[in-house]
C-alpha positions in Angstrom: 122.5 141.7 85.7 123.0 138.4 87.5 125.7 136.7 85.3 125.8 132.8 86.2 122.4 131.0 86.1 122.9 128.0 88.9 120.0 125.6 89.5 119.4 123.4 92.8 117.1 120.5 91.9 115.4 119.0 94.8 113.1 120.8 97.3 113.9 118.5 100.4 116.5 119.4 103.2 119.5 119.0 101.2 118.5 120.7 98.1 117.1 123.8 100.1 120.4 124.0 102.1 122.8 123.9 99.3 120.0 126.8 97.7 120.4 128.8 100.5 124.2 128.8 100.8 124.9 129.1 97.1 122.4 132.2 96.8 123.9 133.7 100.0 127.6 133.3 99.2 127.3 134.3 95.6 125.1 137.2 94.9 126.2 137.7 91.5 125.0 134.0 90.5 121.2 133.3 89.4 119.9 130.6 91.9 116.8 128.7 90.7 115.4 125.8 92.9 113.8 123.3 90.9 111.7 120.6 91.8 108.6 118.8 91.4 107.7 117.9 95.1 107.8 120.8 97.8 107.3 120.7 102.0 105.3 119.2 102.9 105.4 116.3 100.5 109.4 116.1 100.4 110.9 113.2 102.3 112.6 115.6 104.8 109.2 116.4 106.1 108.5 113.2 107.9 112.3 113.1 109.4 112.4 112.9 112.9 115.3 115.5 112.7 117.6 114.0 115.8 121.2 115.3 115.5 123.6 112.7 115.7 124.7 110.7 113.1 126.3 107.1 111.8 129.9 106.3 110.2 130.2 106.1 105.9 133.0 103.5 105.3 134.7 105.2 102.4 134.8 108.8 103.4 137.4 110.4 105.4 136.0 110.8 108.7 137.8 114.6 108.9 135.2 115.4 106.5 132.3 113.8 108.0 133.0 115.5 111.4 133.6 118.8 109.0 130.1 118.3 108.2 128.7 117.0 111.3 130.0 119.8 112.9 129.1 122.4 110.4 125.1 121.4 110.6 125.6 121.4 114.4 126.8 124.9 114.8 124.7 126.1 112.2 121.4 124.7 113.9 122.4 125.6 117.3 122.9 129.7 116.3 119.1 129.3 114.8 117.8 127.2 118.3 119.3 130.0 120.2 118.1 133.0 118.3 114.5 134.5 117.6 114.1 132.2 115.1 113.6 129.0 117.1 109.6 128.4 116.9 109.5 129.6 113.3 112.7 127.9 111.7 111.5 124.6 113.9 114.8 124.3 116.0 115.2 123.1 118.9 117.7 122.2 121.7 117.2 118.4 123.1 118.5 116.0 126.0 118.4 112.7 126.8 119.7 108.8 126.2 120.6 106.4 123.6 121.0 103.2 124.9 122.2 99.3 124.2 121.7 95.8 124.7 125.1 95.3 124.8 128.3 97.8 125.3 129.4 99.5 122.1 132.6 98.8 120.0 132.8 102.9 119.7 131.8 104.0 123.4 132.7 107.4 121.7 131.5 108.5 118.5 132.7 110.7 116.1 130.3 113.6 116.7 130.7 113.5 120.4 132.7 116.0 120.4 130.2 118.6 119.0 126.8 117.8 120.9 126.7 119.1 124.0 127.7 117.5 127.6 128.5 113.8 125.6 129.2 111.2 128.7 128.5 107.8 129.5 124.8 107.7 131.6 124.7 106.5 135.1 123.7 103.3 137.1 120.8 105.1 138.7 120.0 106.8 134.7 120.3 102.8 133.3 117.7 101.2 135.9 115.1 103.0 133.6 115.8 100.4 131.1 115.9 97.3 133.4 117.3 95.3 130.2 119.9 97.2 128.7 123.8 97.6 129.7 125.0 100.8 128.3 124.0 104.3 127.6 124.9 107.7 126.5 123.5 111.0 127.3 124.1 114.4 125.6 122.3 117.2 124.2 121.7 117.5 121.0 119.2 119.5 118.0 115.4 118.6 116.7 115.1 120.4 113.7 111.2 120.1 112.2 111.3 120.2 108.2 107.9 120.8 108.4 108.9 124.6 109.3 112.4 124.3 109.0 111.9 124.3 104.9 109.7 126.7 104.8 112.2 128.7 106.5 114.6 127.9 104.4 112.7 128.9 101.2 112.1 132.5 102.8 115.6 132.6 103.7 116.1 131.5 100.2 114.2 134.0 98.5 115.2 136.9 100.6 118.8 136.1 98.8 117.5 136.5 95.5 116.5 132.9 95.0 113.7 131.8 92.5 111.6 129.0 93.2 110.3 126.7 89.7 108.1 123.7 90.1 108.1 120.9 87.3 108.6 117.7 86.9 112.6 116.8 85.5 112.8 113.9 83.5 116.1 114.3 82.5 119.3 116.6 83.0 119.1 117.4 79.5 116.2 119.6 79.7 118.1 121.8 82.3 121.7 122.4 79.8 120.9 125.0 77.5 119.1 127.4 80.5 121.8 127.3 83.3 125.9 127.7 83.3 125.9 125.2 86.7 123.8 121.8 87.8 123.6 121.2 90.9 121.8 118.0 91.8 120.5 117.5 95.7 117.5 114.7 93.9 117.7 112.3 96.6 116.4 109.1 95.2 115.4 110.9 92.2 119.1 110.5 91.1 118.6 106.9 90.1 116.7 107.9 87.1 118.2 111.8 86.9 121.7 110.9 86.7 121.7 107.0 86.6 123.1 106.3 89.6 122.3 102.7 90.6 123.9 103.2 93.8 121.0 104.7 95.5 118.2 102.9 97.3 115.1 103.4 99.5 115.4 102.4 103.2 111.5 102.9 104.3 110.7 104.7 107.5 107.5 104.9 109.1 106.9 106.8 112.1 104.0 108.3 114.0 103.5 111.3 115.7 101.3 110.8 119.2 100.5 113.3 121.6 102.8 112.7 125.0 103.3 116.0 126.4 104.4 114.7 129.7 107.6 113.3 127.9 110.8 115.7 127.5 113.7 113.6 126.8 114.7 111.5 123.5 114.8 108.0 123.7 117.2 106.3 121.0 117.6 102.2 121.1 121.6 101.8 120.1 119.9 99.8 117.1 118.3 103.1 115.5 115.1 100.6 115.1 113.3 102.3 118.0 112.9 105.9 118.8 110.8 108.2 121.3 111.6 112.2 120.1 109.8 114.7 121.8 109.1 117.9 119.7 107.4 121.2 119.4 104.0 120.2 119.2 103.7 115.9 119.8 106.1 113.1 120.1 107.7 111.2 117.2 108.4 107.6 117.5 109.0 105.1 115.1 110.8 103.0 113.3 111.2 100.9 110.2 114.1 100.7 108.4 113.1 98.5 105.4 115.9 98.3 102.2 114.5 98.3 98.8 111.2 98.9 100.3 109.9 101.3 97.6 106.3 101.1 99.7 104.6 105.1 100.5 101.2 102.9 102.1 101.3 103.5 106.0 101.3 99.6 107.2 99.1 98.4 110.4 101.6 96.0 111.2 104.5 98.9 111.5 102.1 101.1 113.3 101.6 98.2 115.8 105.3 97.2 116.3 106.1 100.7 116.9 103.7 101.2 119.6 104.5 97.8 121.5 108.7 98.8 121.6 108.1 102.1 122.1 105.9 101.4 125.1 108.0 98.8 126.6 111.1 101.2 126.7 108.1 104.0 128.6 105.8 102.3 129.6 103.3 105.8 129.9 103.1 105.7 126.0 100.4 103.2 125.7 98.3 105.8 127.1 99.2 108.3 124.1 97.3 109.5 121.8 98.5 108.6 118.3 97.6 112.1 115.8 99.2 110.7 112.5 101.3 108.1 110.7 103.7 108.9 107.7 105.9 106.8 105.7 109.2 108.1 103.4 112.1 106.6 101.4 115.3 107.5 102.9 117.5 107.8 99.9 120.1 105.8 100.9 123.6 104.8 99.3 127.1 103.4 100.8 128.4 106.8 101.0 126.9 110.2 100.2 127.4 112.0 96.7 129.1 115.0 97.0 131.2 115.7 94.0 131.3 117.1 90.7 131.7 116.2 87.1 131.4 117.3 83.5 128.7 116.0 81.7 127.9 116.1 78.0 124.5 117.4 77.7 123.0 118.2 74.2 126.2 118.4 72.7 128.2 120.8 75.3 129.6 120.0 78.6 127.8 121.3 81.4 129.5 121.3 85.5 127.3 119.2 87.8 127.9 119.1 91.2 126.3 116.2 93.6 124.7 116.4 96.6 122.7 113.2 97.9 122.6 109.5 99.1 122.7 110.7 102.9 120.3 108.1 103.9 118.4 108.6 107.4 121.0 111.2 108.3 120.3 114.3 105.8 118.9 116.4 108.6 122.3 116.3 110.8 124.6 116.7 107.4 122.6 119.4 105.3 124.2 122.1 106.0 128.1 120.8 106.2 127.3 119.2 103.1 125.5 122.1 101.5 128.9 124.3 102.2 130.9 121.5 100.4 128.6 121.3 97.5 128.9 125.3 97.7 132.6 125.0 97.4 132.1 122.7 94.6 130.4 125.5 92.9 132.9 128.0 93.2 135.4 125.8 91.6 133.1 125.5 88.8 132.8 129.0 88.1 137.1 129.4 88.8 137.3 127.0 85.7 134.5 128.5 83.7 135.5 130.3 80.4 135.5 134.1 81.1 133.0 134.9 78.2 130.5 132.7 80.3 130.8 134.8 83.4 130.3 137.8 81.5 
């Protein structure tokens, strides 16, 4: 008899991450996944799923290169196993570049991708009009098979998979011991946070198969990813743009700086266009609290607000929302494990 009932609400990246580590690590727990939206109409479908990542201002950076570096090496063992085409994982090389030379010639996560180093003269005269670039390898990871790996991984553990829609925590506190909450931008209504925010993306997927490195502009505005089965390039980054309609204008703009950095795109053939809301925030939620639901107090633990970067921080932040948990259930009252 499984003792502690936990639930995992959210179906995207994050949420199937913490699942999947929670279940794993603690088979005498009860791990539901909750959610009302499910690959592939989660957010983390559409992510273009580059490792690398940006700097939060208010969290230590020990912890975000913890987490970094935790998703890293967690992605690579699946990109060099059997699992590769199914799971969606992939190793990938190539260049981000910049108009003008860096502040931080040296990121954070340098230190985990693979063969970081400033590119060459003779690599730069590709992009006639820009100063500075880096070059590494580094992982695609495709949600669009990546989740579903993740919910068979997920299930294999003992995991139970619920769909409905969650209007409020309070509907969740007299069925489970734990809460843990991975809604994304859901947790402006869920939980009240007014911190969170949509950053809209649109990107479109064209079929280049002649191209085989990544392309990043320093500004993260304009991308050119190669992956399994077509090319993603994009962007938008539009804040407090809460609009899901695919827009003419972005498709256009994407195509013009997209060609202009390879020039061979224009002759691509462009297979689909897909718009999400990164749920974005100043720094990412991972905590926990008490909260008072229907008059007893119920752990929640946080896991969200990772903006464009949930792909390259799942899994680091999925163990520290896992180690959350277990300090939950070290403070729960024995009658509750029992």
């Amino acid at each position: 008899m499984k003792s502690v009932k936990v639930v995992v609400v959210g179906a995207g990246v994050i949420g199937f991450s913490t699942a999947v580590c929670i279940a794993e690590a603690l088979p005498f727990c009860s791990v539901t996944l909750l959610a009302e939206k499910f690959s592939p109409d989660t957010t983390s479908d559409g992510a273009a799923g580059l490792l690398f990542a940006a700097k939060f201002p208010d969290i230590p950076l020990e912890r975000q290169r913890r987490w970094f570096k935790d998703s890293f090496d967690h992605l690579l063992a699946i990109a060099q196993s059997q699992h590769s085409p199914e799971a969606g994982v992939m190793l990938s090389s190539g260049w981000q570049i910049f108009k003008e030379e860096p502040a931080d010639k040296k990121p954070f996560w340098s230190d985990f991708v693979i063969g970081f180093r400033p590119m060459t003269d003779r690599e730069l005269n590709q992009f006639p009009d820009r100063k500075f670039g880096q070059a590494f390898t580094t992982i695609k990871c495709e949600c669009s098979s990546y989740l579903l790996w993740l919910e068979k991984r997920f299930r294999k553990a003992g995991g139970q998979v619920q769909q409905r829609k969650l209007n409020s925590l309070q509907e969740l506190s007299n069925s489970y011991d734990i809460i843990v909450n991975c809604s994304g931008l859901g947790s402006k209504l869920l939980v009240g946070d007014t911190q969170v925010y949509p950053v809209r993306g649109q990107v479109l997927k064209v079929e280049a198969p002649w191209l085989q490195h990544f392309i990043r502009d320093g500004d993260g505005m304009t991308y050119i990813y190669p992956g399994i089965h077509s090319v993603t390039v994009g962007g938008t980054r539009q804040e407090g743009n809460w609009r899901l309609q695919v827009d003419e204008g972005d498709t256009k703009s994407i195509l013009e700086r997209c060609s202009r950095l390879v020039p061979s795109l224009s002759k691509a053939k462009v297979l689909s266009a897909w718009v999400g809301l990164r749920p974005s925030r100043r720094n990412p939620r991972v905590e926990r609290e008490l909260v008072q639901l229907q008059g007893h107090r119920v752990p929640v633990v946080h896991n969200y607000g990772h903006g464009a970067w949930g792909v390259t921080l799942a899994w680091g932040t999925a163990l520290d929302a896992l180690g959350l948990v277990k300090q939950c259930l070290h403070e729960m009252p024995l009658q509750a494990k029992l």
